[in-house]
N, C-alpha and C positions, 0 to 999 in steps of 0.2 A: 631280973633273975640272976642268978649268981653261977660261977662254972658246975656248982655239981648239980642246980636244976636244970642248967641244961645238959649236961653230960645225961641225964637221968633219963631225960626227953628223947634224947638220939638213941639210945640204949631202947626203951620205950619202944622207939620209932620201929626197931630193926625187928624187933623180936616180933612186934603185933602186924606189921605190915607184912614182911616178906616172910620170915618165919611160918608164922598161923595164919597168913593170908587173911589178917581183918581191914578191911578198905575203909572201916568208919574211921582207922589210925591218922591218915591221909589227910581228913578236915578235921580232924582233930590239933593235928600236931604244925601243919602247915599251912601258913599264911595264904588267903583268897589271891593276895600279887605275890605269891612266891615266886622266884626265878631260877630254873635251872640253867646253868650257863655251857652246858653242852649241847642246849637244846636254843634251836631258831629263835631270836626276839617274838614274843606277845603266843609263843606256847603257853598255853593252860596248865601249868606246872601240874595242877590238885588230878586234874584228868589224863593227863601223862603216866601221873607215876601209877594213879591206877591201873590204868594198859598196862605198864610194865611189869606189875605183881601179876597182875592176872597171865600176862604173856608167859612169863618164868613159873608162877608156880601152873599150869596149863604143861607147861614142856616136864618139867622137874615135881613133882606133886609131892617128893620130901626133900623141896629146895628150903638150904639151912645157911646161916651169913654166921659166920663164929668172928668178933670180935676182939683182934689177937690185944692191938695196942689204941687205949684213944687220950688224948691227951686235950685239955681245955684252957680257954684263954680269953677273957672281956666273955667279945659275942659269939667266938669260934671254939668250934668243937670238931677234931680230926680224928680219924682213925681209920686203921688197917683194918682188911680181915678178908676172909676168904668166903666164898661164894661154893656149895658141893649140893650134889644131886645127883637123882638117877635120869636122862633121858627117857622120859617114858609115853611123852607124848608131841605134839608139831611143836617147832619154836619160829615164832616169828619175830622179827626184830626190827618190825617198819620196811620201807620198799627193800625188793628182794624176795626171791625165793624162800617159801616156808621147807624146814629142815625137819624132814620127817622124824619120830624117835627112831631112836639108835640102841637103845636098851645097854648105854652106856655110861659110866660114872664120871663127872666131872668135879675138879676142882681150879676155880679159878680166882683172882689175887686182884682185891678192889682198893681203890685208897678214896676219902670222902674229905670234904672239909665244907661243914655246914654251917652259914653266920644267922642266929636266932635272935629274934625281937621280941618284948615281951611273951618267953615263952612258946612259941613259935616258931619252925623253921619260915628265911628266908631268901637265902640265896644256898645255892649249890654249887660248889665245883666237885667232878668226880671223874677218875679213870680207872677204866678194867680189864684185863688183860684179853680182850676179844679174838683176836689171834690164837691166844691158845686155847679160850673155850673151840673156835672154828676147828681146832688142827685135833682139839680130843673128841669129838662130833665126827672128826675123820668129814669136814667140808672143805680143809684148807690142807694143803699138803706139810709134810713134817719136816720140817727144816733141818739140812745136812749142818754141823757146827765144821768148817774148815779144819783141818789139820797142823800144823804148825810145822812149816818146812825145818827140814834138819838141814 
């Protein structure tokens, strides 16, 4: 595959999985040994990510990923974007207390970099700014910024 089918693929990915909430995207687009590397050795990647759509869009029911920058390269394909929703229903996020809705609006700031095999996602790196989803859920407290001594 070449960088724009797989740019195409991750695009693809974002819109049908989390976007419209379609789970058949999932074994669609990624590998049976996919790897997420955020996640424990010999996680089920394909059944992971499922919970996790179902998890977010469950809390967020018009949870939207906007795609600001992505840029591609061989087998990697990266990009920014941001994560908005209304809290409208529990979010669970694995052990830990489930965060009742809050009937509140988040947006929150993810960066991905996904290496693809024949067309197919297979490994994952990914970070999201969880902090400040927790602190706009009003679970985490709001962080005072220092003042800067005169």
């Amino acid at each position: 595959m070449n960088t724009e089918d797989n740019t195409r693929i991750v695009q693809d990915f974002i819109e049908r999985a989390f976007n419209q909430g379609d789970l058949s995207v999932v074994d669609e687009h990624l590998a049976p040994d996919a790897v997420d590397h955020q996640e424990p050795p010999g996680t089920d990647f394909r059944q992971h990510q499922k919970a996790v759509i179902i998890a977010l869009r469950t809390a967020f029911p018009d949870l939207h990923f906007e795609i600001h920058d992505i840029l591609a390269e061989g087998d990697r394909v990266a990009f920014r974007s941001t994560m908005t929703g209304t809290h409208l229903g529990p979010l669970s996020l694995g052990p830990g207390p489930t965060i009742p809705a809050t009937n509140r609006a988040i947006s929150v700031a993810h960066m991905h970099f996904v290496r693809l095999v024949g067309g197919k996602g297979q490994e994952l790196w990914h970070v999201w700014d969880l902090a400040g989803l927790m602190r706009q859920l009003g679970a985490a407290p709001v962080q005072q910024r220092a003042m800067p001594q005169s």
